[in-house]
N, C-alpha and C positions, 0 to 999 in steps of 0.2 A: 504494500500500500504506500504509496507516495506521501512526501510530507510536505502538510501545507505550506504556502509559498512563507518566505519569510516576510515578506514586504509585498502593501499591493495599495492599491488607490480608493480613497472612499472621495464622499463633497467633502470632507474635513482635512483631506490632504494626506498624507502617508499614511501609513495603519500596518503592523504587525499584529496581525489575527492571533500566531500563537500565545503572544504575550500581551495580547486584549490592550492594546497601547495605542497614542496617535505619536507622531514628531512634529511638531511644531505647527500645531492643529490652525486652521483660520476658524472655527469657530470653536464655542467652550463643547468640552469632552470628559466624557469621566474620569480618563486615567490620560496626562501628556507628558511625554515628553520632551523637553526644551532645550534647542542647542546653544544661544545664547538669548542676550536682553533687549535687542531692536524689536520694535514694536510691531513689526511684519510677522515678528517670527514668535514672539512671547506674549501673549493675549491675556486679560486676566477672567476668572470666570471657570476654569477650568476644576474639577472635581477633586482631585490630585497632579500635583507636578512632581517629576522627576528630571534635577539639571544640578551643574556645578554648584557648589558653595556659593560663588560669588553672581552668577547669575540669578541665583533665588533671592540676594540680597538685592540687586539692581532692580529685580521685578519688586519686591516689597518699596523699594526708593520712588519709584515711578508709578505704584498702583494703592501704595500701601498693603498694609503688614495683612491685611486680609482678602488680598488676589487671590487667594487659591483655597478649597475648603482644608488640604493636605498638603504637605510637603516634605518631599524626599533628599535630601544633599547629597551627591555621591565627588567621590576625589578623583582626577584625573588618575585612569590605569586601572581603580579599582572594579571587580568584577561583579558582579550583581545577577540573582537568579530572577528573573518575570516573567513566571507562567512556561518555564523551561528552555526561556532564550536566556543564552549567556550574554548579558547588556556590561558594553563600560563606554568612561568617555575619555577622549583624547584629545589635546590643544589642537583649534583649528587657527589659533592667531589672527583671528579676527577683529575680535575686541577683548577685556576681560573677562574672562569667563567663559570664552565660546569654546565649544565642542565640536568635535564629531561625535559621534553612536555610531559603536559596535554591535553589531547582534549576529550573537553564531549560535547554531543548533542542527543537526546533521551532521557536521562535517561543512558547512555553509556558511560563508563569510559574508554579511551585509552593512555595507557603511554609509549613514544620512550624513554629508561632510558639513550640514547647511553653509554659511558663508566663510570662506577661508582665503587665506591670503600668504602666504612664503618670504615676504621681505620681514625684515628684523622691525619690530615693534618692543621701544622699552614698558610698555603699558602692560603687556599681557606676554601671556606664555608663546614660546616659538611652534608653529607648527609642526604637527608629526607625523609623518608619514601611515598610513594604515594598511598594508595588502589585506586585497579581499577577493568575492567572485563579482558581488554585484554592489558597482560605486555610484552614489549618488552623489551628483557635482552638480554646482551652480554654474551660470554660465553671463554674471553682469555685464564681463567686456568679451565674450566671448567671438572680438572678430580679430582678424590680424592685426590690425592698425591701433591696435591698444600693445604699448608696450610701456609698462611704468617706469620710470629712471629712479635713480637711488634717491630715496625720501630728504637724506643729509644734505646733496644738494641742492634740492627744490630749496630747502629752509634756508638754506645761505645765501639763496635770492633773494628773501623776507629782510634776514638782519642786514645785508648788504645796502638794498633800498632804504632802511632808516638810516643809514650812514650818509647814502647819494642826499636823500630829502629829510635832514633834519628837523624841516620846518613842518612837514610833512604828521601828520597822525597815519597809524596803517591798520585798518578795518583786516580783519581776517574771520572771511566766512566757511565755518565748520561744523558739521552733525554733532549734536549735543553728545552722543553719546560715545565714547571712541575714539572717536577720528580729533573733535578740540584739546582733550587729554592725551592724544600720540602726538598734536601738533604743540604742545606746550612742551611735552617732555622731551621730543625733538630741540625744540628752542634751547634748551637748557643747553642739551648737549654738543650744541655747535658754540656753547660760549656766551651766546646772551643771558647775562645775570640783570638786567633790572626787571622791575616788577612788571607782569602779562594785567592787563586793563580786563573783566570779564565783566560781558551784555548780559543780566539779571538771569536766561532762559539758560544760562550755563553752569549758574552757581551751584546749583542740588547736586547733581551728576560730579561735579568737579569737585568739591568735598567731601563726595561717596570714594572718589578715587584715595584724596589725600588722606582721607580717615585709615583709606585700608594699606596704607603704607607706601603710596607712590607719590615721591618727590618732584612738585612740577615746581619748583621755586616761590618765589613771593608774587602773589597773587591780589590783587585788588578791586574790589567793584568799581564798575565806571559809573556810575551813578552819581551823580551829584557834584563830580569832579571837573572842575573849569576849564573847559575845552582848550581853554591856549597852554595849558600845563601838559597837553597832551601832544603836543609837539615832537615828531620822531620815535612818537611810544608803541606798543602794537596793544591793541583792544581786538577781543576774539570775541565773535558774535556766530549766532546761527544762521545760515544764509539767508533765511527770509529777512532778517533783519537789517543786510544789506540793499534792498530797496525800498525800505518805507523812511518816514520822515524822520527817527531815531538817527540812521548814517547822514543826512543832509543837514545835522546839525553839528558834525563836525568841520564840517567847511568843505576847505579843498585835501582833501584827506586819498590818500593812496589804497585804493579797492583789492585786497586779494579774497582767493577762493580756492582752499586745499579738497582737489577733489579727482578722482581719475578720469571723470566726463572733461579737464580742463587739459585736456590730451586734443580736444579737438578743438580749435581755435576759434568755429564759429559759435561758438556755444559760451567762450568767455567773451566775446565779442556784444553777442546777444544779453549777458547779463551784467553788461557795461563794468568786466573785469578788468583790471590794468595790470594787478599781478598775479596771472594764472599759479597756481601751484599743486602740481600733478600729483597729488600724494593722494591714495585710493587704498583702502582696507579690505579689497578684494585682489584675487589674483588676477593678472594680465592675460592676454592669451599663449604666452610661452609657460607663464604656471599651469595654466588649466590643462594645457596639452601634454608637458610634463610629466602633473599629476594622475591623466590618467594611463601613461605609460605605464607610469612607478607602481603603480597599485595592481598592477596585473590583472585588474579586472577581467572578467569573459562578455559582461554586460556592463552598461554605462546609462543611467537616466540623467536626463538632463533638466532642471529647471531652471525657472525665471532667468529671465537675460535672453542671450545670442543662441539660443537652441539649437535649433537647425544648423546652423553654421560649424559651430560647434560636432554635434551629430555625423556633420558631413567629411568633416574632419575625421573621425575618428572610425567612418565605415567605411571611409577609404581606405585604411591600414589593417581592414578585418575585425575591428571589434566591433561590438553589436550594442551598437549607441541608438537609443529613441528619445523623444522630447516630451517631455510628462505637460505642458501646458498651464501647470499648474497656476491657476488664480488667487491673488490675496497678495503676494511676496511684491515686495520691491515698493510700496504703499507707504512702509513705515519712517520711520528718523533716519533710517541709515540713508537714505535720500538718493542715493547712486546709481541704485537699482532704478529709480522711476525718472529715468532721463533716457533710459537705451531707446526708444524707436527714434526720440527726435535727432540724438545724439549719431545715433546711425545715418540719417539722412543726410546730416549735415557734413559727417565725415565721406559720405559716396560723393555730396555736389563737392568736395574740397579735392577727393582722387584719391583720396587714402583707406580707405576702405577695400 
């Protein structure tokens, strides 16, 4: 008698039958489990959660302490029996706390990566490799024309330009969750020690970080602090905050935007960027392609992003890649994911694509 599949598709999103579970369900479910804390992917409402330590902290930070009716901690590597699937998680280097899920049973290796990314992030754990049979990869820049460059230099553009424009304030727009706490601790480490200026919508998250032990330097709200004192200083804000009347009341103030959509030129142009900065929390298309060399996969699903492309990629080399379609993903804060159609179009009329 054959055993049932490990992983299959419900409207809720992945579903492991044998161990009555969802992964990173779009709507509430009785038993989830959670690969990190963007809001695409960590919903609150759910019956029980099972995710990292720090991920269950970030959902109580952003949902409160009563998201979930249960909740399970588990530590990276550790192995966990549910319903006779062997479950653990591993750094997916995403953000803090993000995972993959393991689940083996048969002799069957199945890995949900949700969102993962291979360049060095001082915020969170390094990504780990997983071999399995059947890999589940995301695919945000999943076309050729996405190739990230090393984060260190993007950030030496930033402190550079306060140097060129001392007169200069420098707005930097960054996903609350993640991506402004790897660009501050970036900061740090190329040498800029005065204090990071922080837009009110970043402060929760940002002292969630420094609480749990991560050094982004001296930090101050920008609130209430006399714009000509801000001269040559950087203030990090969430992107939307980069177009309303809050940025226009810095003057003539220097616009960046750490983001891997700022790869395609028309898109900083469109959001009246002046200093693009490529720094992206997902993998490029050389990781993703990579990654699913390295995992030896037999089967390869594909969600949210470059699907197909992706897909085509990878069934030209023999491996048996399809595109799950999956709805709900790329909606939430992490913000990257919900630029890819425009973002694609804009990179085909440029010829990079």
């Amino acid at each position: 008698m054959a055993l049932e599949p490990i992983l299959t598709l419900t409207p809720e999103g992945l579903y492991c039958p044998p161990g009555d579970f969802h992964i990173d369900p779009t709507r509430p479910v009785p038993r989830a489990v959670i690969t990190h804390g963007h809001a695409d992917h960590a919903r609150p409402g759910h019956g029980q959660v099972l995710a990292t330590a720090e991920t269950l902290a970030i959902m109580a930070v952003r949902y409160g302490e009563n998201f979930t009716g249960a909740r399970q901690p588990a530590a990276y590597g550790e192995t966990l029996d549910v319903g006779g699937v062997r479950l653990s998680f591993h750094p997916a280097g995403h953000v803090r706390g993000s995972a993959q899920v393991l689940m083996e049973r048969g002799g069957r290796r199945a890995v949900v990566s949700g969102d993962y990314k291979r360049q060095g992030d001082p915020t969170c754990a390094p990504f780990e490799l997983v071999r399995c049979d059947l890999f589940v990869t995301e695919a945000t820049f999943g076309l050729p024309v996405f190739r990230h460059p090393d984060a260190h230099g993007e950030i030496e553009k930033l402190v550079e330009s306060t140097r060129l424009f001392p007169e200069r304030p420098h707005l930097v727009g960054a996903y609350a969750l993640g991506k402004a706490q790897r660009v501050m601790a970036l900061i740090r480490e190329v040498g800029f020690d005065r204090p990071i200026y922080l837009h009110g919508a970043l402060q929760r998250l940002t002292d969630h970080y420094v609480e749990a032990g991560i050094d982004l330097g001296p930090l101050l709200p920008v609130k209430g602090v006399d714009r000509k004192a801000l001269a040559g200083e950087i203030i990090m804000a969430p992107p939307s905050a980069l177009s309303d009347r809050w940025a226009q009341s810095f003057g003539d103030q220097v616009t960046g935007f750490a983001s891997g959509w700022m790869r395609v030129r028309a898109r900083a142009r469109q959001r009246g960027v002046e200093l693009p900065l490529v720094i992206s929390d997902h993998g490029d298309w050389e990781d993703l392609c990579t990654t699913i060399v390295e995992t030896e996969a037999e089967a390869v699903w594909v969600t949210h992003g470059q699907e197909d492309a992706l897909c085509h990629w990878a069934n030209q080399r023999g491996i048996d890649a399809r595109p799950l379609h999956l709805l709900g993903y790329g909606d939430g804060d992490d913000g990257e994911a919900d630029l890819s159609a425009a973002a694609t179009a804009d990179a085909s009329e440029e010829g990079e694509a």
